[in-house]
C-alpha positions in Angstrom: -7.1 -6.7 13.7 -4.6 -3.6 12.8 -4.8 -2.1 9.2 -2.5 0.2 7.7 -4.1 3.8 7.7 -3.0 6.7 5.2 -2.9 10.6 6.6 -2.6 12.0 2.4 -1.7 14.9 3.8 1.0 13.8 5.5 2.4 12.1 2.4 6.0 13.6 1.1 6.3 11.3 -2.5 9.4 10.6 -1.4 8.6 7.0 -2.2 10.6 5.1 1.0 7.4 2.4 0.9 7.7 1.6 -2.8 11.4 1.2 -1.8 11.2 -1.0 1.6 8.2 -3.3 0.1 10.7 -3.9 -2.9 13.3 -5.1 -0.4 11.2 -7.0 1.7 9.5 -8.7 -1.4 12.7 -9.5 -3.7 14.7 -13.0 -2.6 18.1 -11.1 -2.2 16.4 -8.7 0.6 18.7 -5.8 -0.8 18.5 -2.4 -3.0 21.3 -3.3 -5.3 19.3 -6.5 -6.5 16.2 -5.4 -6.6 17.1 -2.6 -8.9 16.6 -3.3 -12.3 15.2 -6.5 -11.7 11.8 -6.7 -13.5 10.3 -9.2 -11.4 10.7 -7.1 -8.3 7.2 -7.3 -6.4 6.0 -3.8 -5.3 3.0 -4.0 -3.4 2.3 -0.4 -2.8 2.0 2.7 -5.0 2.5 6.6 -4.5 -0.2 8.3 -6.8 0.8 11.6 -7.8 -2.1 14.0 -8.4 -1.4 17.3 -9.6 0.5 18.0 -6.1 -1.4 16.0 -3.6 0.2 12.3 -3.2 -1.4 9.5 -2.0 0.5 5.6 -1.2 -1.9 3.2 -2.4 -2.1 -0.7 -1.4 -4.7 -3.1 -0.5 -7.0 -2.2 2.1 -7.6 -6.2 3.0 -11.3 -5.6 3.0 -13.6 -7.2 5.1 -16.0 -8.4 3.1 -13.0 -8.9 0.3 -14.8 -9.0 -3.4 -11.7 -10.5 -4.8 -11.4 -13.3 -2.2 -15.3 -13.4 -3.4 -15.0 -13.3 -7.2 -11.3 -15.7 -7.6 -12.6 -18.7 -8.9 -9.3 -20.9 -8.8 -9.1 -20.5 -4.7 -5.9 -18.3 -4.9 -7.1 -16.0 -2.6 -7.5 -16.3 1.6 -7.7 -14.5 4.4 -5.2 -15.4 7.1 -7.4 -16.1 10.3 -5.0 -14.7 12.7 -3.8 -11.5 11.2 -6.9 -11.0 9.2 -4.5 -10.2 5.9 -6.0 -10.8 2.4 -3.4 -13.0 0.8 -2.9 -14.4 -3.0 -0.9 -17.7 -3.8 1.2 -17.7 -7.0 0.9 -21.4 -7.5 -2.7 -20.9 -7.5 -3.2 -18.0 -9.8 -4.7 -18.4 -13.1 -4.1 -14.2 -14.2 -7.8 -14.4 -14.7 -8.1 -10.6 -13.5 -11.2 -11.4 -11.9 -9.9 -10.0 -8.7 -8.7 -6.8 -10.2 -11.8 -6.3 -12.2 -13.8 -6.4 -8.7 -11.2 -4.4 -6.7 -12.7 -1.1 -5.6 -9.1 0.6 -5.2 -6.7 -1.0 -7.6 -4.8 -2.7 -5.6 -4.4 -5.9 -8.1 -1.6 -6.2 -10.6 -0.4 -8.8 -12.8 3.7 -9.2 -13.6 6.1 -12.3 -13.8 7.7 -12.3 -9.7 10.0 -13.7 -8.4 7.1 -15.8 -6.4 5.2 -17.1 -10.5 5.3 -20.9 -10.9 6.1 -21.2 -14.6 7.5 -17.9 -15.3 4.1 -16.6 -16.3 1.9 -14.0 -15.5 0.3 -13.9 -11.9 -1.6 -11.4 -9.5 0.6 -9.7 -6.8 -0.7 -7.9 -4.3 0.1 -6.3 -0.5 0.1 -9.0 1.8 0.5 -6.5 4.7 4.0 -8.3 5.5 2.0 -11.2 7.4 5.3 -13.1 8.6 6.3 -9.6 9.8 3.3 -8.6 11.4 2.7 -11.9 13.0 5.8 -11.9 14.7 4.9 -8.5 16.2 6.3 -6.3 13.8 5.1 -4.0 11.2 4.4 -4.2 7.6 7.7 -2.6 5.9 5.8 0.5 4.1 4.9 1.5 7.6 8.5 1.2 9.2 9.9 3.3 6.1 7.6 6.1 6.2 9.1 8.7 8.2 6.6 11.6 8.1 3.9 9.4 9.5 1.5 9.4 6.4 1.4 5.7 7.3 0.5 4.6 10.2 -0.6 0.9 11.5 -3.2 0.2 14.3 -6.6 -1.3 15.2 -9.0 -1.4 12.6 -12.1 -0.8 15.1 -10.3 1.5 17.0 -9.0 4.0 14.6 -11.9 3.9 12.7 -14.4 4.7 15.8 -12.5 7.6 16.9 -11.7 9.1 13.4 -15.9 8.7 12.3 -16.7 10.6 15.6 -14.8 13.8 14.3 -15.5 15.6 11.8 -14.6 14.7 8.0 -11.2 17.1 8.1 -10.1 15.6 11.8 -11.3 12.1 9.9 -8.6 12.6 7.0 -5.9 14.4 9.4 -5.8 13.4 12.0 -6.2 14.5 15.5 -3.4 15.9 15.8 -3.4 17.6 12.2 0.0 18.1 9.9 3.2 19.0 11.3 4.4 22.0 10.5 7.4 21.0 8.4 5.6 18.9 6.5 2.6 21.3 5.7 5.9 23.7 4.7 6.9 20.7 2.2 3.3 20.9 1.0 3.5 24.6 0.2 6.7 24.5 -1.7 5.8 21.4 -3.6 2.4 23.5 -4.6 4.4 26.7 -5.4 6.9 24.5 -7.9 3.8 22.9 -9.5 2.2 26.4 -10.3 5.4 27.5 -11.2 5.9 24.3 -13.7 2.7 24.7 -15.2 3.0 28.7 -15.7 6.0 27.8 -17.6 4.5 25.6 -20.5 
């Protein structure tokens, strides 16, 4: 079953996953409706730290504590694609899935998905129709400098453990240089921001 993978140091900030999982997510499928709109569904987030970024989203783990701990049955793993997936119609916004999640993945908002206009869980659903069909999750398709990347779980996990920890979080083929130019600016501006306070 493929997973999506994240290189960190690959990662620009520029945000283009945030932005295609809002598309794919909102009913009108384009930028000019899902801006603004508060019930837009982002399943994945960039975390800025100091000057290191890093997209988060659910890992669909397997075993999954939320699909464990969610006592109203609103959360299932598709057989096929092996994706993690939470039903609005379902969700009580008892949090008991985010209190267990080991990466916080979980939020709660009113979406464009809720039953009853209320508060529900959202979550990455790694794109399943998407995937299924033999594409690949939008975050992935958006990411241009590769920080993303989707593939065999098994796989990509067998080769990366039999390196080294620094091969394991790069990469075999380690960063490209414009990107690891990006990185060095983007440090220099930070130390410069934070000299001038």
């Amino acid at each position: 079953m493929k997973r999506i993978f994240v290189d960190y140091k690959k990662c620009l900030a520029c945000k283009a996953c945030e932005t295609a999982c809002a598309l794919e997510h909102h009913p009108g499928g384009n930028l000019f409706g899902a801006l603004g709109d508060l019930k837009t569904q982002i399943n994945v987030r960039v975390l800025g730290i100091e000057q290191e970024a890093f997209p988060l989203s659910c890992r669909h783990c397997e075993p999954a504590d939320c699909l464990n701990a969610c006592p109203s049955g609103a959360i299932s793993r598709d057989p096929e694609s092996g994706a993690v997936l939470l039903d609005p119609a379902l969700c009580k916004a008892c949090a008991m899935c985010a209190m267990v999640c080991p990466f916080d993945a979980i939020s709660f908002k009113v979406t464009h998905r809720s039953c009853y206009n209320r508060d529900v869980a959202y979550k990455c659903d790694l794109c399943n129709d998407r995937v299924k069909e033999g594409g690949v999750p939008a975050c992935v398709g958006a990411c241009h400098s590769g920080a993303l990347v989707f593939a065999e779980y098994d796989a990509a996990r067998g080769t990366r453990a039999a390196k080294s920890l620094r091969t394991y979080l790069l990469g075999a083929e380690g960063v490209p240089p414009h990107v690891e130019l990006f990185r060095e600016l983007r440090k220099k501006e930070f130390a410069r921001r934070r000299g001038g306070e």
